[in-house]
C-alpha positions as CSV (number, residue, x, y, z in Angstrom):
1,X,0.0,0.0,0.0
2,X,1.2,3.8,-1.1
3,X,-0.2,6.4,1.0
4,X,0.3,10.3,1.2
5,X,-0.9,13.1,2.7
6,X,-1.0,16.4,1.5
7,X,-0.5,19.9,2.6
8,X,-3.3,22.4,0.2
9,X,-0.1,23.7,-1.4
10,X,1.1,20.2,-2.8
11,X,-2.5,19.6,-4.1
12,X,-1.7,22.5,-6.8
13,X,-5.1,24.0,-6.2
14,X,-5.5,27.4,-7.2
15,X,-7.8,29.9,-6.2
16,X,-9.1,30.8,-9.8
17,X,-10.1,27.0,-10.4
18,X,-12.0,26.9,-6.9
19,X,-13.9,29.9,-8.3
20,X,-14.5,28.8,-11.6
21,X,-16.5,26.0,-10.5
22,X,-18.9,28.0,-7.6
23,X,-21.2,31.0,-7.7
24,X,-19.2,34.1,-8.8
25,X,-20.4,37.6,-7.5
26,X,-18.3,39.6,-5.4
27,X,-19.7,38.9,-2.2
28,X,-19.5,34.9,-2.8
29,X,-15.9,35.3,-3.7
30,X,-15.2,37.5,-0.6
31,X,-16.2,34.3,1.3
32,X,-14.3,31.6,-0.6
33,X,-11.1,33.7,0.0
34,X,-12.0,33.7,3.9
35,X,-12.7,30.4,3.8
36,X,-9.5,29.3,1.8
37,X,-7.6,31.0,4.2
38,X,-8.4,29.2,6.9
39,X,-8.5,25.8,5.2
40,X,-4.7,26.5,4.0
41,X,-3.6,26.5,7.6
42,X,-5.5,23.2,8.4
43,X,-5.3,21.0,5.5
44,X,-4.0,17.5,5.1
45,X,-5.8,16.0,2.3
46,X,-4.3,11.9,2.3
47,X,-4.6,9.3,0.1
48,X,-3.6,5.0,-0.4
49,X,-3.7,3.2,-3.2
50,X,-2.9,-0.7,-3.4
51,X,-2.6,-2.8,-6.3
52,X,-3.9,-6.5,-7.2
53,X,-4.0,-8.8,-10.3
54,X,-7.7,-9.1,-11.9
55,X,-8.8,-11.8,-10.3
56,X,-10.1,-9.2,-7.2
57,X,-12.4,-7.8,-9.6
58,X,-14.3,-11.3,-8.9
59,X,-15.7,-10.3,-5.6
60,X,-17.5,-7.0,-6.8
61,X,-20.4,-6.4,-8.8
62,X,-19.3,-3.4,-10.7
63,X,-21.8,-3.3,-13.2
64,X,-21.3,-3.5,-17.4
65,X,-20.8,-0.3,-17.6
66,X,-17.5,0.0,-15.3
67,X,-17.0,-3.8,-16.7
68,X,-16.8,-2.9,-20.2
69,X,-14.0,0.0,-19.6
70,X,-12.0,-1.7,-18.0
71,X,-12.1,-4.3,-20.6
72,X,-8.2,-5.0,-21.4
73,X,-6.6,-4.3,-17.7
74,X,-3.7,-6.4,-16.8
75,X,-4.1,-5.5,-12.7
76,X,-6.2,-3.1,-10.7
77,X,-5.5,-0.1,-8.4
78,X,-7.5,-0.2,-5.5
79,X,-7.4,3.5,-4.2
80,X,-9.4,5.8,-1.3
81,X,-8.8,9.6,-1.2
82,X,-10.1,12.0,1.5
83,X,-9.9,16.1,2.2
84,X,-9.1,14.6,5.6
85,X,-10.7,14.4,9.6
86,X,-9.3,18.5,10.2
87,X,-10.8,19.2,6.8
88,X,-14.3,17.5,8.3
89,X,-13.5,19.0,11.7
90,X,-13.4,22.8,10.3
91,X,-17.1,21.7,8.5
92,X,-18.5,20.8,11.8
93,X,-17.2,24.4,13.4
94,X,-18.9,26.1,10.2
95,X,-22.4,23.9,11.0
96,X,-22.5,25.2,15.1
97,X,-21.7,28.6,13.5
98,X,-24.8,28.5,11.7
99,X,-23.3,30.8,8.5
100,X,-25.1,28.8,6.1
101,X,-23.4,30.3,3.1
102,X,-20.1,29.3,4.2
103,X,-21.6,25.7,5.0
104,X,-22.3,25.4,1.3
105,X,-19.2,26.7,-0.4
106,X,-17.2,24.4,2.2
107,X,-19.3,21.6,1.2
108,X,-18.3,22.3,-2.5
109,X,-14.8,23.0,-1.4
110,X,-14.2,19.7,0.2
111,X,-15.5,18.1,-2.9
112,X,-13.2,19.7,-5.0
113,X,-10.2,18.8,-2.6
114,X,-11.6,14.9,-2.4
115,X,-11.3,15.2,-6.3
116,X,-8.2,16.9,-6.2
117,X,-6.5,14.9,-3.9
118,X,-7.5,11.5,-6.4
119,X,-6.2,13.9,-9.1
120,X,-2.8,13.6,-7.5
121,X,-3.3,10.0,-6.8
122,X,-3.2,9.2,-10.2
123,X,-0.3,11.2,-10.9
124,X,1.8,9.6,-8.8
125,X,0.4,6.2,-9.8
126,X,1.3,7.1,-13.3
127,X,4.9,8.1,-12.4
128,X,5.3,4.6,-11.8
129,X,3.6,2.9,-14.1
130,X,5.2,4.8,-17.1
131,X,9.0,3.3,-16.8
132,X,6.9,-0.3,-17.3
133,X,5.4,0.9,-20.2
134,X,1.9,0.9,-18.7
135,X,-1.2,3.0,-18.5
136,X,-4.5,3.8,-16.6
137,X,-7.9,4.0,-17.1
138,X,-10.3,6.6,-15.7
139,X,-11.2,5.9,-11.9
140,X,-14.6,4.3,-11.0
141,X,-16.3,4.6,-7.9
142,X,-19.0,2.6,-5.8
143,X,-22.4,4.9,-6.1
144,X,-21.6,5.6,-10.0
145,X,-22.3,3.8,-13.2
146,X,-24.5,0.9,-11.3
147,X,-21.7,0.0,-8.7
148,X,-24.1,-0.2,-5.1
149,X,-22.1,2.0,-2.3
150,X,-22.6,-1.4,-0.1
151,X,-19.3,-3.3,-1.7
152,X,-17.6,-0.5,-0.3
153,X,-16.3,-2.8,2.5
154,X,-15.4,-5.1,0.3
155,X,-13.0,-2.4,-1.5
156,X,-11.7,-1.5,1.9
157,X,-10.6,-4.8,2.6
158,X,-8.3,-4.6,0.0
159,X,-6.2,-2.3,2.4
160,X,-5.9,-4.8,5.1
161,X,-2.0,-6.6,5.2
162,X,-2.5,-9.9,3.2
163,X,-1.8,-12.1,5.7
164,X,-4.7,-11.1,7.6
165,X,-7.0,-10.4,5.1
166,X,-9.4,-14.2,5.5
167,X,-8.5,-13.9,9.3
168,X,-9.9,-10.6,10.4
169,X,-13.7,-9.5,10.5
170,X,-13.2,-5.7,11.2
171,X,-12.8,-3.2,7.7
172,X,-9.8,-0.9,7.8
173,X,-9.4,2.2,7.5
174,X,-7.2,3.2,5.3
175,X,-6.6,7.0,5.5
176,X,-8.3,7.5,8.6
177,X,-11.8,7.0,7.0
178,X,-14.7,5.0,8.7
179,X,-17.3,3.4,7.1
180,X,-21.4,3.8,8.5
181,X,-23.4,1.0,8.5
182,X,-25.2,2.1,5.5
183,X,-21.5,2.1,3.9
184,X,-20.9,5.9,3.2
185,X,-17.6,7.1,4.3
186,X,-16.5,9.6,6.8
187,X,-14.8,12.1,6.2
188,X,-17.6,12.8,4.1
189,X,-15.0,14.7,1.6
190,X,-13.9,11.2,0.9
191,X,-13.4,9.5,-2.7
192,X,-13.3,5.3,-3.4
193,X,-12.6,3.4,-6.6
194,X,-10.8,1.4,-9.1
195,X,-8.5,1.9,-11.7
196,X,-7.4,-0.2,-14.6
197,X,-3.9,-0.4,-15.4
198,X,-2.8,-2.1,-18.9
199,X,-0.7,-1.5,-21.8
200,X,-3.4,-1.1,-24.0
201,X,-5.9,0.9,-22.0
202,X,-6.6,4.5,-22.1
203,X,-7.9,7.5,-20.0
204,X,-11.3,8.5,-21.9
205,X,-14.3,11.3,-21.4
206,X,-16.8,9.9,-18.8
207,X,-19.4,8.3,-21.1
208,X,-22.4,10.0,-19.1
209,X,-24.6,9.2,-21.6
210,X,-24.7,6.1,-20.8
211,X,-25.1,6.1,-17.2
212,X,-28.5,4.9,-14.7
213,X,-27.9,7.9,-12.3
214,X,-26.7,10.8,-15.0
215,X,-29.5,12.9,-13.8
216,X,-28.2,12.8,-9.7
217,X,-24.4,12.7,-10.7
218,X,-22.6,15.5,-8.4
219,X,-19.5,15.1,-10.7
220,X,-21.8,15.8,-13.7
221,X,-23.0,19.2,-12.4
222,X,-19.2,20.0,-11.6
């Protein structure tokens, strides 16, 4: 297992992209730059990734969409990505302050980090893939394209040391994110999912088209 974490300076986020992607009169943008501030001095966005051979791929029920473009893999990059427990922390201080603008723009801040953060994931899985010669696909994660949010424990248990993976009952937490019972993670700012890795696969555009849940995607709006 690789894992990282991540000051907001090393996630090469700039201010202009954050505001590119929220509301953008003056007075919204007086609040993001408050709000970056103070997230700047707190931040440490993390991320793990572990890899396996196909034959993991057994135990999920992706769904033929995720199936089909992953089609031509060679082995699979198991990966989690979080803004991080201070990041989740700060949101919970914003909620007892009752400021409910700054609750939203967090909220979409910490999804950009989550993203972010994966962004910078794959980058460093690429670094290492590219002296072999290989390449990735886009990520998938459980909640999308027909893959059910409950085989999230299943992808966790990927993390857990190998020799203890048939002897232990309790789901790590790689990253320092919990799972609830109803299998959504916390931090809440927190991204799951698989990669393909392959010398014949590609990075492609999202085919929303043909996704069940393109009309409640969060990534589609972004």
């Amino acid at each position: 297992m690789i894992e990282r974490t991540l000051t907001y300076t090393e996630l090469g986020l700039t201010t202009e992209e954050i505001l590119t992607l929220l509301p953008s009169d003056a007075t919204i943008r007086q609040e993001v730059l408050s709000l970056l501030d103070e997230i700047q001095r707190i931040l440490k966005a993390r991320f793990a990734f572990v890899t396996t051979g196909m034959e993991a791929l057994d135990r999920f029920k992706p769904g033929r969409i995720i199936l089909s473009q992953l089609k031509g893999s060679e082995a699979l990059c198991w990966f989690v990505a979080t803004a991080g427990q201070e990041f989740e922390g700060f949101q919970r201080r914003l909620m007892q302050q009752g400021d409910m603008v700054r609750v939203y723009l967090a909220n979409e801040i910490g999804s950009i980090i989550a993203e972010k953060t994966a962004d910078r994931m794959e980058e460093l899985l690429q670094e290492q893939l590219t002296p072999k010669g290989l390449y990735r696909t886009n990520r998938y994660s459980p909640g999308y394209c027909g893959w059910e949010v409950n085989e999230q424990p299943l992808l966790f248990k990927l993390f857990q040391p190998h020799d203890s993976r048939r002897n232990s009952d309790d789901t790590p937490t790689p990253c320092d994110i919990h799972l609830t019972d109803s299998c959504l993670m916390v931090p809440i700012k927190s991204v799951s999912g698989v990669i393909g890795i392959g010398h014949n696969v590609s990075r492609r555009d999202y085919i929303c088209g043909l996704c069940e849940r393109q009309a409640s995607c969060n990534r589609k709006r972004r």
